[in-house]
N, C-alpha and C positions, 0 to 999 in steps of 0.2 A: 496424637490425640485426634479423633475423630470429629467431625464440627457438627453442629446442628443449623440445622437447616431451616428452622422455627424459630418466631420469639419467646423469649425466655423471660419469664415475671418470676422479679424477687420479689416475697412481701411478706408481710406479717403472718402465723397461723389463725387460722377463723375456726368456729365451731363447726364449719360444714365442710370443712377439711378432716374432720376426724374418721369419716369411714375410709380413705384414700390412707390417709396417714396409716390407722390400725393396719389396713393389708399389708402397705407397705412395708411396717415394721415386722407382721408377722411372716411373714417369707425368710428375714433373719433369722428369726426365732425356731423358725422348722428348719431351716435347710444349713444351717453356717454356725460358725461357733464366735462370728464377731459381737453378739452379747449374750450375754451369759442366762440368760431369760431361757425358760427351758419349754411352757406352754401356752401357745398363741393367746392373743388377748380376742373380748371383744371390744365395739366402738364405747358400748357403756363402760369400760372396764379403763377405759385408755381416758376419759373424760376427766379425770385428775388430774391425769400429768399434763395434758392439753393446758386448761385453766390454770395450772401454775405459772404459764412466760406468758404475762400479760403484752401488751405492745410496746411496751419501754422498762426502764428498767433494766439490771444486770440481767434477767432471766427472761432471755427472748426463743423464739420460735419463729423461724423463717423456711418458707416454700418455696421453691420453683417449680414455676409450672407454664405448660408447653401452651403456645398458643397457636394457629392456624399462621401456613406461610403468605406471604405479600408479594416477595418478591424473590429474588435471586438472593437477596443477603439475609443474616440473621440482627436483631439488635438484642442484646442482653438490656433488660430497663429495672432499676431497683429504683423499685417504689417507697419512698420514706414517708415519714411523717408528712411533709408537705406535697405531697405526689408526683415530686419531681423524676422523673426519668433521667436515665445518662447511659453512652456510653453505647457502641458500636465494633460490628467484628465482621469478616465477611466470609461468608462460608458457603463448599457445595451442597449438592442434594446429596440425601443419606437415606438409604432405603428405610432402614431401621425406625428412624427420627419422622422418617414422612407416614410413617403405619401409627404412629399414638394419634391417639383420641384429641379433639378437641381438650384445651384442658385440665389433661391430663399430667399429674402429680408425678415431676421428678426426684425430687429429692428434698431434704428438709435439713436444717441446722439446730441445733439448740445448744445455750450455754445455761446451765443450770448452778443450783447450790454447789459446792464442792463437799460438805460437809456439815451436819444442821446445827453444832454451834458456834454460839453470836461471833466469836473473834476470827473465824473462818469467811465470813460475811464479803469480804475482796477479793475470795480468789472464787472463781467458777471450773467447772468440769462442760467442756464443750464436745461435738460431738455432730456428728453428719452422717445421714445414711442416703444415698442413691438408689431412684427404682432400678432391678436389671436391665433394662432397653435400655437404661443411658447414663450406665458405670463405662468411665471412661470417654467421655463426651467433656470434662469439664464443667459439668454441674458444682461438685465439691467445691471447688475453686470459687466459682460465682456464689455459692454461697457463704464461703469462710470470707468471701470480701466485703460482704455487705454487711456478715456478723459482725468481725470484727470493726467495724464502721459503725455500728450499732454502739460496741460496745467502748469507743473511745472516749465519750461523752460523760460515761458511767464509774462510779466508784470502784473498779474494780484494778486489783494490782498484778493478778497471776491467774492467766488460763492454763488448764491442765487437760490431758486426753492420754485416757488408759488403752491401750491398742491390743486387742490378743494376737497372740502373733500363732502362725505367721499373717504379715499383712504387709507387703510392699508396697501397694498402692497408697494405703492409708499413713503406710511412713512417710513417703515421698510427699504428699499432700503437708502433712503437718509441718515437715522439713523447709518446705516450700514457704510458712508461713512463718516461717522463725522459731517454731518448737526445736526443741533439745529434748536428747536424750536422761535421764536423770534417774532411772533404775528399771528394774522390772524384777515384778513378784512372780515368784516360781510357781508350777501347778499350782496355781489358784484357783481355778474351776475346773471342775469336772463336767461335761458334756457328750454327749455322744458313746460313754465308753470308754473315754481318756481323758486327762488332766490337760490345760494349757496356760501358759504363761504370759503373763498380759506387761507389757513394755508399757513405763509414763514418760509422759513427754509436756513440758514446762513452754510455757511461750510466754515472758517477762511486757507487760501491759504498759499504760501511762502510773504515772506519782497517785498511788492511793492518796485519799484525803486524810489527814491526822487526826 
């Protein structure tokens, strides 16, 4: 894994994250068959699903984003409710990583509804996408830590994440956080000209409330 060379803020989504976030989503959307979305959004158009992961709550929305370097190390800092920082790594220069922008929006998390009804309400469908320049850097990671940190506090009993395959990365990622295999639907979408099959993966939460 490649290191970053930059600090890296986890935090909440904001409204003026929504033109970064639309790009970043729509590059999936044009170029990959990892969601199933077939024609780019605009920022007005993505302004729903934004304002649905308030700051707390089962249905969060979390960023990373790059900020200008300091010194020779990097610090990852997730920023919570009370603005506390933590947490330290040390890493070299990275061409790549020293060319983003002030700024500039890596990658994003979000655990959403799993299903819109009421008895569905504990389990969430989670889900992470990295800008290109810094797939494989350990964004992913830093953000399913802070989700899941998010979400230990929360009513919820079972994260789920639909994967179209193929996706190694994105396996090994969820594997990494305790997901399990638990089936996968056959050509279930159609994209590009051909069918693909999308793998679920179970990751068992704290004691829903009764």
């Amino acid at each position: 894994m490649l290191p970053i060379s930059r600090e890296v803020q986890v935090r909440a989504g904001a409204e003026a994250d929504i033109t970064a976030l639309t790009e970043l989503y729509n590059h999936y959307v044009r170029e990959t068959a990892l969601t199933f979305d077939t024609e780019p959004f605009t920022p007005e158009q993505r302004r729903p699903w934004l304002l649905s992961h308030p700051e707390d709550g089962p249905h969060r929305l979390l960023v990373a984003q790059q900020e200008p370097d300091t010194t020779d190390r990097w610090k990852f800092r997730h920023t919570g409710a009370d603005g506390a920082g933590d947490g330290t790594a040390t890493a070299g220069a990275d061409g790549a990583a020293a060319g983003a922008a002030r700024g500039a929006l890596l990658g994003y998390a979000t655990s959403s509804p799993f299903r819109p009804k009421a008895a569905y309400a504990t389990s969430v469908e989670v889900t992470v996408y990295c800008a290109p320049h810094a797939a494989g850097r350990g964004i992913g990671t830093l953000l399913y830590r802070a989700l899941f940190a998010a979400l230990a506090d929360e009513d919820v009993h079972r994260a789920y994440a639909g994967i179209a395959q193929p996706n190694a990365a994105s396996t090994r990622l969820h594997t990494r956080f305790g997901f399990r295999h638990i089936g996968t639907y056959t050509e279930v979408g159609r994209k590009f000209g051909r069918y693909w099959d999308v793998a679920w993966y179970q990751k068992d939460l704290g004691r829903a409330r009764g």
